[in-house]
C-alpha positions in Angstrom: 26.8 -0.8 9.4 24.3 1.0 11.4 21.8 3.0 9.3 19.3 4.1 12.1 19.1 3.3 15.8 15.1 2.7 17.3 12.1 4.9 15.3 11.4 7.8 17.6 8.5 9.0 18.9 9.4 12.1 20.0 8.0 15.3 17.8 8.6 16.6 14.5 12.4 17.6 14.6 13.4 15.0 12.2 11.0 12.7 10.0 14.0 10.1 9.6 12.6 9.2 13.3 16.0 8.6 15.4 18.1 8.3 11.8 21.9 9.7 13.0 21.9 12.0 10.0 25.0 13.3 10.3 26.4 10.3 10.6 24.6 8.3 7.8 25.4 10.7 5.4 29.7 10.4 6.4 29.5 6.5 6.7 27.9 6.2 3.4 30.4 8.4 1.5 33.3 6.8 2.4 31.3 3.0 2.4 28.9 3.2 -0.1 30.4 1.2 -2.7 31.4 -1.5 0.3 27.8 -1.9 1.0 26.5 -2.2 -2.4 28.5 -5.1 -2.7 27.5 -6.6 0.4 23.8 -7.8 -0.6 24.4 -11.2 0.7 25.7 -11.0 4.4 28.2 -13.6 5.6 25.9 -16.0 8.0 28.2 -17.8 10.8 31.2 -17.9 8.3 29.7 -19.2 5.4 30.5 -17.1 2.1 27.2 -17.5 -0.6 28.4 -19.8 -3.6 27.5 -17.9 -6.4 28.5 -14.5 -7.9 27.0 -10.9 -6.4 26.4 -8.3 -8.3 27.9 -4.6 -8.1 24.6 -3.0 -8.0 26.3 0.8 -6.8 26.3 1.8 -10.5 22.3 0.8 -10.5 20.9 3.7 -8.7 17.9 5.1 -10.3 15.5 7.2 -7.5 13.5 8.3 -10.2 11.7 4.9 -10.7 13.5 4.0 -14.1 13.7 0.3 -14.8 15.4 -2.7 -13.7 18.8 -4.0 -15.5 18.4 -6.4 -18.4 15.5 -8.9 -18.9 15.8 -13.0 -18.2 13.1 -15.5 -19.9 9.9 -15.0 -18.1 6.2 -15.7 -18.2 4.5 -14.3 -20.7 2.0 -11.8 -19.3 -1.4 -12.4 -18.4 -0.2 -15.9 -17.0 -0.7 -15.3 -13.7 -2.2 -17.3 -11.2 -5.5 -19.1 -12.7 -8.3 -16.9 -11.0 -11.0 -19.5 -9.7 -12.5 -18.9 -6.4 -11.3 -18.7 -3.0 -10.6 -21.7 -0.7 -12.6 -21.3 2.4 -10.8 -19.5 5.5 -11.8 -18.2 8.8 -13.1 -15.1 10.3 -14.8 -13.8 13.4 -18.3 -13.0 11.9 -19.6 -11.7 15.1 -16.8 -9.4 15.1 -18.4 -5.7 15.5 -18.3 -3.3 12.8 -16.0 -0.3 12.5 -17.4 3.0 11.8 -15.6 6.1 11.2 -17.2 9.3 9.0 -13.7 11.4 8.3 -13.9 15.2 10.0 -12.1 18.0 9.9 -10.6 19.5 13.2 -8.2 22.1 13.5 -5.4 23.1 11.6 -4.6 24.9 8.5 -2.2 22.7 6.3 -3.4 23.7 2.9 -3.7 20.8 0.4 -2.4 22.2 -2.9 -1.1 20.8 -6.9 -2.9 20.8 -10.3 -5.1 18.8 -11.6 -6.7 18.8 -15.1 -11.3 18.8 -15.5 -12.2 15.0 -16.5 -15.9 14.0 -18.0 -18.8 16.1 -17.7 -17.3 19.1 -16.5 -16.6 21.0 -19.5 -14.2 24.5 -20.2 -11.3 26.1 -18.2 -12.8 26.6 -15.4 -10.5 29.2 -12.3 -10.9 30.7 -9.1 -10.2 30.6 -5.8 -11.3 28.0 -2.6 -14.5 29.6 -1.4 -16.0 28.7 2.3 -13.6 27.3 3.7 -14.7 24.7 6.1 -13.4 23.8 10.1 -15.1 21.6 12.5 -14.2 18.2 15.0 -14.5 14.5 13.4 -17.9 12.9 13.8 -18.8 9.5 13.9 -21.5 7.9 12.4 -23.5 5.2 14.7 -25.1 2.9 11.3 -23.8 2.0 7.6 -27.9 2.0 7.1 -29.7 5.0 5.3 -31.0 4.8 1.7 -30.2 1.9 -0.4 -30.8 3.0 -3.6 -27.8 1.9 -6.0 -26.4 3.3 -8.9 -25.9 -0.5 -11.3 -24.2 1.7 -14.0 -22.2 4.6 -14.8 -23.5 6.5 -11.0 -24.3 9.8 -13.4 -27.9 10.1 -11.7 -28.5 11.9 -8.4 -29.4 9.1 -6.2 -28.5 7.5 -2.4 -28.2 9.0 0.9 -27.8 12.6 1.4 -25.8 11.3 4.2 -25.6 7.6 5.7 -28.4 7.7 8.0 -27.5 7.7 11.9 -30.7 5.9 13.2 -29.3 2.3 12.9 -28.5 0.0 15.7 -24.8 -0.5 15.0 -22.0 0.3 17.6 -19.7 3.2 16.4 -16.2 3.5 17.3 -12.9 4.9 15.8 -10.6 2.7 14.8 -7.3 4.4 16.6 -6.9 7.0 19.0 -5.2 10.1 17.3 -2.4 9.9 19.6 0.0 13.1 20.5 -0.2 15.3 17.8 3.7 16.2 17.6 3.6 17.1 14.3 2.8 20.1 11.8 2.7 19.8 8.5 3.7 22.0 5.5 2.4 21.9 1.7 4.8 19.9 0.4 3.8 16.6 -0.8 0.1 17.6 -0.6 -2.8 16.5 -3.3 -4.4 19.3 -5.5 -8.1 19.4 -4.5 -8.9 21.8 -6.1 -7.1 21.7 -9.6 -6.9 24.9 -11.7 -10.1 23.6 -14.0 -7.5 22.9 -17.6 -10.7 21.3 -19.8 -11.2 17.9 -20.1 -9.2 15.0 -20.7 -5.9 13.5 -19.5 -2.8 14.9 -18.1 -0.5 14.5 -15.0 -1.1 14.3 -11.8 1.6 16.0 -8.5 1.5 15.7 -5.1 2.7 18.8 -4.3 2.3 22.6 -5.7 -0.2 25.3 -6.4 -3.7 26.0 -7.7 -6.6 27.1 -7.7 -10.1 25.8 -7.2 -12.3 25.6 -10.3 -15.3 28.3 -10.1 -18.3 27.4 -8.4 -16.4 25.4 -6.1 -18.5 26.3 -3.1 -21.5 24.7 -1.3 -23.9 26.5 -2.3 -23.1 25.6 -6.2 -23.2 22.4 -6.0 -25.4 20.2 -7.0 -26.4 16.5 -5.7 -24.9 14.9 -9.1 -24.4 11.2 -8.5 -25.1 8.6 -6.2 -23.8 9.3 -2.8 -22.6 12.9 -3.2 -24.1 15.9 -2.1 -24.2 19.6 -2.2 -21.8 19.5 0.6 -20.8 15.8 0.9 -19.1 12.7 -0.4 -20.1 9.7 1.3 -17.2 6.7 0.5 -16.7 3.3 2.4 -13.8 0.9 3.0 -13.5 -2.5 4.6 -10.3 -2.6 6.5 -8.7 -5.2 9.0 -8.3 -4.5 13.0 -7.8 -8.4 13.8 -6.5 -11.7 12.7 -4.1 -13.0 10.9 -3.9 -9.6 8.6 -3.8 -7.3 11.9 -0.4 -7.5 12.1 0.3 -6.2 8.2 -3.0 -3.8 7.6 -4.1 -2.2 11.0 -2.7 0.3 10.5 -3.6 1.2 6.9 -7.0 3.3 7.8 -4.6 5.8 9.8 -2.7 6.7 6.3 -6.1 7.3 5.0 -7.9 9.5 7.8 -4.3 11.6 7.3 -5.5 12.7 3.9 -8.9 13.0 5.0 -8.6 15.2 7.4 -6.0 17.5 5.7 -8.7 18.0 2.7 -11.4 18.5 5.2 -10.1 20.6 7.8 -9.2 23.0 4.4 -13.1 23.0 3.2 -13.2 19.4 1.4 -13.0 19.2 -1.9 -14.7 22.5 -4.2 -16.6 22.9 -0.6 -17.5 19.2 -0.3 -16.2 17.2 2.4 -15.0 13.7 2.4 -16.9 11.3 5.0 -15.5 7.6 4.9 -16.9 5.3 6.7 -14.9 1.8 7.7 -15.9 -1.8 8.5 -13.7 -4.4 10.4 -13.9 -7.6 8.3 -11.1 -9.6 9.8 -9.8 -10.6 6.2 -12.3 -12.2 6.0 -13.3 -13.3 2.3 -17.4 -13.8 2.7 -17.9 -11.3 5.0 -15.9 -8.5 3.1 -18.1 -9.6 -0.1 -20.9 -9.0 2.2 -20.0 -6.0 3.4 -19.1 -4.3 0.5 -22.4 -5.3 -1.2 -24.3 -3.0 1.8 -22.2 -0.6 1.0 -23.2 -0.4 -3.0 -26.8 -1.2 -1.6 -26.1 1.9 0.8 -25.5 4.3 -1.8 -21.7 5.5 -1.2 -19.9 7.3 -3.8 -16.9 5.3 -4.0 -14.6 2.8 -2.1 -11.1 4.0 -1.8 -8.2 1.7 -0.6 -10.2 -1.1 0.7 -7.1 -2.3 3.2 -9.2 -5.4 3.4 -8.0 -7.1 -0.1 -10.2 -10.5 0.5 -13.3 -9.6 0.4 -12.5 -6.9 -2.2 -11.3 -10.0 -4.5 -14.3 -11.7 -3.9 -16.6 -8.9 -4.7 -14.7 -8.2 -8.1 -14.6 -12.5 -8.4 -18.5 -12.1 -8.1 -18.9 -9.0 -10.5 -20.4 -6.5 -7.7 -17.8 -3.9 -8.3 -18.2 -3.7 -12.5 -21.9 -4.6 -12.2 -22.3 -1.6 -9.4 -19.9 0.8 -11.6 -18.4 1.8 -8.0 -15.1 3.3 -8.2 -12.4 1.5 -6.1 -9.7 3.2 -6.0 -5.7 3.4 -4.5 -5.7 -0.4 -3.6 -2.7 -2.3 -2.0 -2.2 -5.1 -5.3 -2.2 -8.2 -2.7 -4.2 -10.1 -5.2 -4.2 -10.2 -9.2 -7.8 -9.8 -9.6 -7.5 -6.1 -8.5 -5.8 -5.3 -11.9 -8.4 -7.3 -14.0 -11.3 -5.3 -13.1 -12.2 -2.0 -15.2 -13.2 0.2 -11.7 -10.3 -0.5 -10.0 -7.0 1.4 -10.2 -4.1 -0.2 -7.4 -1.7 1.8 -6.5 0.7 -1.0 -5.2 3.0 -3.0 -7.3 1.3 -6.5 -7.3 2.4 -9.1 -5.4 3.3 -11.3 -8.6 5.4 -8.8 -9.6 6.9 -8.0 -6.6 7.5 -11.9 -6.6 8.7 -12.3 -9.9 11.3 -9.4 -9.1 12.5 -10.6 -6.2 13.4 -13.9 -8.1 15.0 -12.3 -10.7 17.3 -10.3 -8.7 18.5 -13.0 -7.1 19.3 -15.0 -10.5 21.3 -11.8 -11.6 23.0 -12.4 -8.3 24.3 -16.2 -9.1 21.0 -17.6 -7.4 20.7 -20.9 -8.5 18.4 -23.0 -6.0 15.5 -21.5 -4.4 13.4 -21.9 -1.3 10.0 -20.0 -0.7 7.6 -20.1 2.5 4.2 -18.9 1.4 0.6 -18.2 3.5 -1.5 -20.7 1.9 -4.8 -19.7 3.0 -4.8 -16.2 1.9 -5.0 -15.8 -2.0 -1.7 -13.1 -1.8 0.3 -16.2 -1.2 -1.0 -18.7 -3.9 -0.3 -16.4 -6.0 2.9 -14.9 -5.2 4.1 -18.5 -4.8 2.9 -19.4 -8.4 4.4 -16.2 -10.0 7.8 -17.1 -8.3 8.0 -20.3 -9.1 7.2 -20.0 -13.2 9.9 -17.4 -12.7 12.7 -19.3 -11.6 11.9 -22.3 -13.7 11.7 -19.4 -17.2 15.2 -18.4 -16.1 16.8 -21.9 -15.4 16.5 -22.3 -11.7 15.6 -25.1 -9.7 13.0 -24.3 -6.4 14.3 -27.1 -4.0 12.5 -25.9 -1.3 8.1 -25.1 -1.5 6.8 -24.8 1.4 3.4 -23.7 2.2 2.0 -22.8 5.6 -1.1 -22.3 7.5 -0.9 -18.5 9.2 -2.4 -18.3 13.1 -0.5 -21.5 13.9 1.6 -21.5 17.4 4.4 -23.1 15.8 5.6 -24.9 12.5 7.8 -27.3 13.5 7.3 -30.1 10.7 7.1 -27.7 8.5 10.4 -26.4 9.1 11.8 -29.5 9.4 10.7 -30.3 6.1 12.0 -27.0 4.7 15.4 -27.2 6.0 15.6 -31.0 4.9 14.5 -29.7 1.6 17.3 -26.8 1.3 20.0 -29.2 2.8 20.3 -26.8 6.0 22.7 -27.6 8.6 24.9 -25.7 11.1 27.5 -25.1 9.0 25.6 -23.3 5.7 22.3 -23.8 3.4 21.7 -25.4 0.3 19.4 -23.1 -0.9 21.2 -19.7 -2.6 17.8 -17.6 -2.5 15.0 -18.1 0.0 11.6 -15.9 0.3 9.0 -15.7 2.8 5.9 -15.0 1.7 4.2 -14.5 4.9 2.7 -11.7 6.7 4.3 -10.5 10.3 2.6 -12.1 12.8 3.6 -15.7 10.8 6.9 -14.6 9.8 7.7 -14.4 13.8 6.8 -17.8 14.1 8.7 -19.5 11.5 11.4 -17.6 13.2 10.3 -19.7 16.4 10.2 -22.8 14.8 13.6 -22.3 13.2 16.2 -20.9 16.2 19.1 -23.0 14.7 22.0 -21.6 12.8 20.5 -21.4 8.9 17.3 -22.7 9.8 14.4 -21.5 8.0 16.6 -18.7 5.5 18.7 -19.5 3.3 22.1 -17.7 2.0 20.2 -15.0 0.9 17.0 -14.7 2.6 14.3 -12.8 1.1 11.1 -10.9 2.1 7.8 -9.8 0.2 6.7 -6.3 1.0 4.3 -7.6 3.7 7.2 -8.1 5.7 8.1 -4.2 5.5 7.5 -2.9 9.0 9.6 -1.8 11.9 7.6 -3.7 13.9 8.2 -7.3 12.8 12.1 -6.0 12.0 12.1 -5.6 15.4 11.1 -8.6 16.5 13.2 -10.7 14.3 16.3 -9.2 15.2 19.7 -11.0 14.9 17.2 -13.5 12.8 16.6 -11.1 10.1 19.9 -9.4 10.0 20.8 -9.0 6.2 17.1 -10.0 4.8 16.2 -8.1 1.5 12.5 -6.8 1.6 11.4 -5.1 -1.6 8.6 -2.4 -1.9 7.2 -0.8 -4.9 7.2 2.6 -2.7 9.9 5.2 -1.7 10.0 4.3 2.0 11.2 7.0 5.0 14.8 5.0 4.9 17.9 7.6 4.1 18.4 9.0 1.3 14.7 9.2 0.2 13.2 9.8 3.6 14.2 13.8 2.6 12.1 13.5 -0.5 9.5 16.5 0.6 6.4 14.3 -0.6 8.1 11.3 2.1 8.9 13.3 4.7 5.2 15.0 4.6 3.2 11.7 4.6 5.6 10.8 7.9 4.3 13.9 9.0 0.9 13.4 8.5 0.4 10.1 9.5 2.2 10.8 13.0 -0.4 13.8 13.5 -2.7 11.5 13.1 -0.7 8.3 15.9 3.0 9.6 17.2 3.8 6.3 17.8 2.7 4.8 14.3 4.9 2.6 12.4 5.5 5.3 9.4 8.0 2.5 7.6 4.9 0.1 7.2 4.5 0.0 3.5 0.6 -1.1 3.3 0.1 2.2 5.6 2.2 4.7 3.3 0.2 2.6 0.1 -2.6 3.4 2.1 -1.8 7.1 1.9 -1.0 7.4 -1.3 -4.1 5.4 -2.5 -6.5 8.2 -0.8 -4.4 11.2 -2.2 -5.0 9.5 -5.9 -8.7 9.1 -5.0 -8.9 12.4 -4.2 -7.3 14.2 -7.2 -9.6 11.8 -9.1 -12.5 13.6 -7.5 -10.7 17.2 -7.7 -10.4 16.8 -11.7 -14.2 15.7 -11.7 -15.9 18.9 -9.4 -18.3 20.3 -8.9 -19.8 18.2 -10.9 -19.0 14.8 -9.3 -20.0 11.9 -10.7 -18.5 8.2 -11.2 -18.3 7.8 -14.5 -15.7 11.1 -14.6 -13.8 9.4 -11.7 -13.4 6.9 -14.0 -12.5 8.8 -17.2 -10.1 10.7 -15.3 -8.3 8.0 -13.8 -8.3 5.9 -17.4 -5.9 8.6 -18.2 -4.0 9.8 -15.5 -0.5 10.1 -14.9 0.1 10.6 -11.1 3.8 11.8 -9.9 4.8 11.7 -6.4 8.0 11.3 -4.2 6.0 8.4 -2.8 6.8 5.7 -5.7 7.6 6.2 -9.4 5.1 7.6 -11.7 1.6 5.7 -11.7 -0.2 5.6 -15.4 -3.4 4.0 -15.7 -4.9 3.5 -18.8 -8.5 2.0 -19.7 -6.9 -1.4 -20.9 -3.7 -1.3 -18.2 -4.5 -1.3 -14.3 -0.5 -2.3 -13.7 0.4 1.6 -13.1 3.1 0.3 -10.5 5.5 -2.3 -11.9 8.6 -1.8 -10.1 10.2 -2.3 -6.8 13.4 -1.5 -4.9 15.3 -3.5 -2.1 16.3 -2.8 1.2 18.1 -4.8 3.9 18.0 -5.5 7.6 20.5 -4.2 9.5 20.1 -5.9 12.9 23.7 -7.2 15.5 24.1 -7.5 19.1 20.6 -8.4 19.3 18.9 -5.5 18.5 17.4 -3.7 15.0 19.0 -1.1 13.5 17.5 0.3 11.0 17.2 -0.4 7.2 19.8 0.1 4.4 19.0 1.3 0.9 20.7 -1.5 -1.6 20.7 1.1 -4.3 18.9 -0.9 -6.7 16.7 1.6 -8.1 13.5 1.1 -9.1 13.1 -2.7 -11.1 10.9 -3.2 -13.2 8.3 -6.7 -13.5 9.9 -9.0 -16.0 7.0 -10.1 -17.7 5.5 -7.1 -17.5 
């Protein structure tokens, strides 16, 4: 069944981006329980052995939990966190840096968000100088290098990062046609409406108004990196490699919340200038990086796309010995959950793992198959978390194969994978197979596995890395029927008419018309910077990081982006759900994505 014909790249008249509406709505009334039975596609004539599930009476949009629990690993044993195994990177590779402006428009960022820390009393009033201007660039990530090793409650760092260094500056992606124009919907609060201190929810969307004081000339220079006018944050992100093809895109989701806040007067009068550094996933040099930027003086590192050297700076204690807030990370490796200033945003990929598996056992999955990237730490540990998952619930992994991304082709690999799985021409061995890979690998197993069966299995999986248009439109007839689960509310019918989903489509196609909106690490992206920047709503004027912190210990953030996220001081796992969707791709071509209806389910050993 087509559910959507090529994304479009043609204005703003429908954020489903070339979804037949109409006809989507029709087809699924009268075939909706017909396709929520059909979660394992016939391949070549072969019917799955094992039982399916009716899963169109497990519908739950509003991110409840999964059905029923199997025997699973206890929590906490994840994958055993030692060090990372060596990998390569282009160290000569020139950095990336982009300060976020404002520009023009007048979409008005607008919610509620409740004083955290220092800031003390109801505090109410309106947005006072507003501020307009184009994005500038910075040429250095020098300036000042004064730290802030604790809680960042002194007034210390840059005023701004200093211009006079010797680095080349360039943005990191053309704006593109700006086809779209945004409403309020599904915008952040930054300016709150000042409720006292302590916890309380977070929304994307509503009204408010900005806590008194809240304008330039009020505010003090509070805490490393901020200023009366300014909040200097950094972010390693990835523009080439292996990870290109997954997280290229991620800084555009963030410069869309950037410049929204900033074109409407920052946040209490304060502007939000990020800066960005390529590191190519590149473990060592992301450490590296991200130490300058502590030794630099910024405020804060939201997102960080680049997850490797992230892990290896919270591995090496920078982030907890610097007290720098990271914040709205993508959850690609454990060690982002284990660290008390960082809050992910993304369901991990162990969980996401772990989920995928037990679907499939509640499906009649009885022998497994999983590809994984073993170089990159995502893939170690998804593997690991799979595998102790089907073994806890009585299922036998005939197939574990791991695999070196940036190779031209894997043909003894796949070989020994469909040996493994007992694959031939006329069906699989292997009930439940995942690929653990990102894009630009994914396509070549598909190269190096162009006979009937070879490389899937007779339900194929993929991890949320695999969640683009892009490499769904590549794989084609390959892919056809292939589950993908995300821990987000992607633009896919019904949900893509969710006000909060259809505004981030909006707002990441003013930023790039063209811009694959259905990437899931670019839409995590977003919605990490939105939850950074209600962080530092709830803590102005008087910004500081140990507020940042306090308030995001406690915060419960609701949007039409993914289910509720609740951090707590002892619980960084705020996402622990995801939901699948399929491939619909015949005649050679992609179709479009169809929701399975599973709802929202939830880690099983968390």
């Amino acid at each position: 069944m087509q559910t959507n014909g090529s994304p479009s790249t043609q204005g703003p008249q429908s954020v489903s981006a070339g979804y037949k509406t109409a006809v989507i709505f029709v087809v699924g009334a009268l075939f909706g329980a017909v396709a929520a039975v059909e979660v394992f596609p016939d391949r070549g004539g072969q019917q799955p052995n094992f039982a399916l599930m009716d899963v169109s009476g497990a519908t739950n949009q509003g991110g409840g939990q999964g059905n029923g629990q199997a025997a699973a690993p206890a929590p906490g044993s994840d994958f055993d966190q030692g060090d990372d195994s060596d990998f390569t990177g282009d160290s000569d590779q020139d950095e990336m840096i982009v300060v976020e402006g404002g520009g023009d428009g007048s979409t008005a960022p607008s919610g509620d968000g409740s004083q955290q820390g220092s800031q003390q009393g109801s505090q109410q009033g309106s947005q006072q100088g507003s501020q307009s201007g184009s994005d500038t660039t910075s040429t250095s990530e020098g300036g000042q290098t004064s730290t802030d090793p604790g809680s960042g409650d002194t007034a210390s760092g840059p005023s701004a990062p200093d211009s006079s260094g010797d680095d080349s500056s360039s943005s990191d992606d053309s704006s593109g046609d700006d086809t779209s124009q945004g409403t309020n919907s599904g915008s952040v609060d930054v300016t709150g409406d000042g409720s006292g201190s302590g916890g309380g929810s977070a929304s994307g969307s509503g009204g408010g108004g900005a806590p008194s004081g809240c304008k330039p000339s009020a505010n003090d220079n509070v805490s490393t990196g901020v200023t009366a006018d300014t909040i200097n944050v950094a972010s390693t992100v990835v523009s080439d490699g292996a990870g290109a093809s997954l997280l290229s895109s991620s800084p555009v989701g963030m410069r869309a919340v950037l410049n929204k806040v900033n074109r409407d007067g920052g946040v209490c009068g304060r502007r939000i200038e990020l800066k960005t550094v390529n590191d190519s996933w590149d473990a060592a040099k992301g450490q590296q990086t991200i130490k300058r930027f502590i030794e630099d003086g910024y405020f804060a590192l939201p997102v960080v796309p680049s997850s490797e050297g992230l892990g290896q700076a919270i591995l090496a204690g920078d982030i907890k010995n610097a007290g720098i807030p990271v914040v709205g990370t993508d959850g690609m490796r454990i060690d982002q959950y284990n660290d008390p200033w960082v809050w992910p945003v993304a369901t991990a990929t162990v969980s996401t793992m772990r989920i995928i598996a037990k679907h499939a056992y509640d499906n009649g999955a009885r022998t497994f198959g999983i590809v994984w990237d073993n170089r990159f730490r995502f893939g170690l540990e998804g593997a690991d978390a799979f595998k102790k998952q089907v073994q806890a619930m009585g299922g036998t992994v005939k197939a574990d194969v791991p695999i070196e991304p940036d190779r031209t082709s894997y043909g003894s690999e796949a070989t020994s994978f469909n040996n493994a799985c007992d694959n031939t021409s006329s069906g699989s061995g292997c009930d439940a197979v995942v690929l653990l890979l990102v894009p630009s690998t994914a396509e070549t197993w598909k190269g190096s596995n162009s006979g009937a069966n070879a490389g899937r299995g007779k339900a194929t999986y993929g991890h949320q890395t695999l969640f683009t248009d892009d490499f769904a439109t590549m794989c084609r007839d390959w892919c056809n029927g292939m589950m993908v689960f995300t821990g987000y509310n992607p633009p896919i019918p019904p949900l893509d008419k969710k006000a909060g989903v259809a505004q981030y489509v909006q707002d990441v196609r003013s930023e790039r018309s063209g811009i694959d909106f259905r990437n899931q690490f670019l839409q995590g992206a977003y919605l990490g910077m939105q939850v950074f920047v209600e962080s530092v709503a709830r803590c102005s004027p008087n910004v500081n990081r140990a507020c940042v912190q306090q308030a995001l210990n406690s915060m419960d953030y609701q949007s039409d982006l993914a289910s509720t996220l609740s951090w707590r001081a002892n619980s960084r796992h705020a996402n622990k759900t995801a939901q699948g969707f399929r491939v619909e791709a015949t005649g050679g071509s992609f179709n479009g994505w169809q929701y399975m209806q599973t709802g929202f389910l939830k880690d099983p050993a968390l």
